[in-house]
N, C-alpha and C positions, 0 to 999 in steps of 0.2 A: 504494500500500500504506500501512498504515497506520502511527504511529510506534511502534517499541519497544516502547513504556509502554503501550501500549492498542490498542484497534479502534477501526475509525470504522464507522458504519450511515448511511450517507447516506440521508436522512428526505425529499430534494424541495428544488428552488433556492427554497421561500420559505420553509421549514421549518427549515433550517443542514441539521449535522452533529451528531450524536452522536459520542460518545468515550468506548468501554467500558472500564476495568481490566485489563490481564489479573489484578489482585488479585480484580478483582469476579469474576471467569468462576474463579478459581481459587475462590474462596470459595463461589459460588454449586453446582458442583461436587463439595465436599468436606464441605457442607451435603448434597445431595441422598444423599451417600453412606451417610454416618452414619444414610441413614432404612433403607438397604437392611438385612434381618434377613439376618443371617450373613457382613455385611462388618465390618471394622475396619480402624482403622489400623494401619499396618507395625509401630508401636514404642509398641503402648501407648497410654494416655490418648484423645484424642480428637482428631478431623480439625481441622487448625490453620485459621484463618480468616486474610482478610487476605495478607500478607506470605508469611507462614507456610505457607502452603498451598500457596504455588509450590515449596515442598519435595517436595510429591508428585504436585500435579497439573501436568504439561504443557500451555500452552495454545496454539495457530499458529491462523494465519490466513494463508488462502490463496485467493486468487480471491473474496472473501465468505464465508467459509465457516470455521468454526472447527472444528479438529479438539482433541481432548482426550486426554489421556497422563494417566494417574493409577494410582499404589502403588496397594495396597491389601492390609492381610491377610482370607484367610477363615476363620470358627471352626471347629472341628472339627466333624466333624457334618452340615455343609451342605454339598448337591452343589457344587462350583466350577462347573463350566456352569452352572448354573441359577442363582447367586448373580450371578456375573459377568454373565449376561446381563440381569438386573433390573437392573443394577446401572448398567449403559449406556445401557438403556432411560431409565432414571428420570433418571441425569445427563443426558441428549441433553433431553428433556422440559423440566426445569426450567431449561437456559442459552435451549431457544428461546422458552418461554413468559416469562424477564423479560427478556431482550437482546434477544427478536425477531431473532434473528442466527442462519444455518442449522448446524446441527452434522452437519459430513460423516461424521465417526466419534468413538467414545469406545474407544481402545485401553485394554486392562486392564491391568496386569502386576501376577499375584499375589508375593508376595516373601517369604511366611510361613504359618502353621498358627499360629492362636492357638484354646491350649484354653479354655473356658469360665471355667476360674478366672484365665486372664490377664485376661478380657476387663474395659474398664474399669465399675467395681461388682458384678462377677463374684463369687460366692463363693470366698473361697479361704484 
């Protein structure tokens, strides 16, 4: 298994090892989020990168395989099934297309209702 701090993608004995973040998989993650129309984040402002981002996204690895936990609020307005499932779609898509590392699930956990005029540049 891999350590703590990161994944390994073992690449072939003449190739090494790779060693992913779980900053990078959180960020990468909470990037793809922000593109989904009728997600946001739980408190405001905008999906934190880096560090920051292990605040809402959960990342594991298990047997090769990355499963993903991440908040999220939805705006008012927008089915929740249909948001949430873009929403897993689209994170699952962009960690295997730059890590190359399989994503077994993207569990959701909505945690809010943000109206329109929360939202961040929202009118209000």
């Amino acid at each position: 298994m891999a350590k703590e701090e990161g994944f390994v993608s073992e690449l072939g004995p003449e190739e090494g090892k790779v060693s992913i973040s779980r900053d990078v998989i959180a960020t990468i993650a909470g990037l793809a989020a922000a593109e989904v129309p009728g997600i946001a984040p739980p408190k405001g402002e905008s999906f934190p990168r880096g560090e920051g981002a292990r605040k809402l996204v959960d990342t594991q690895l298990a047997e090769g395989r990355v499963r993903i936990g991440i908040k999220v609020a939805v705006i008012y307005g927008h089915p929740v099934q249909e948001v949430t499932q873009k929403l897993q779609e689209r994170i699952k898509q962009e960690i295997e297309k730059m890590t190359a590392l399989p994503v077994e699930a993207v569990d959701v956990e909505v945690t809010k209702v943000v109206f329109p005029e929360e939202e961040p540049g929202g009118v209000g």
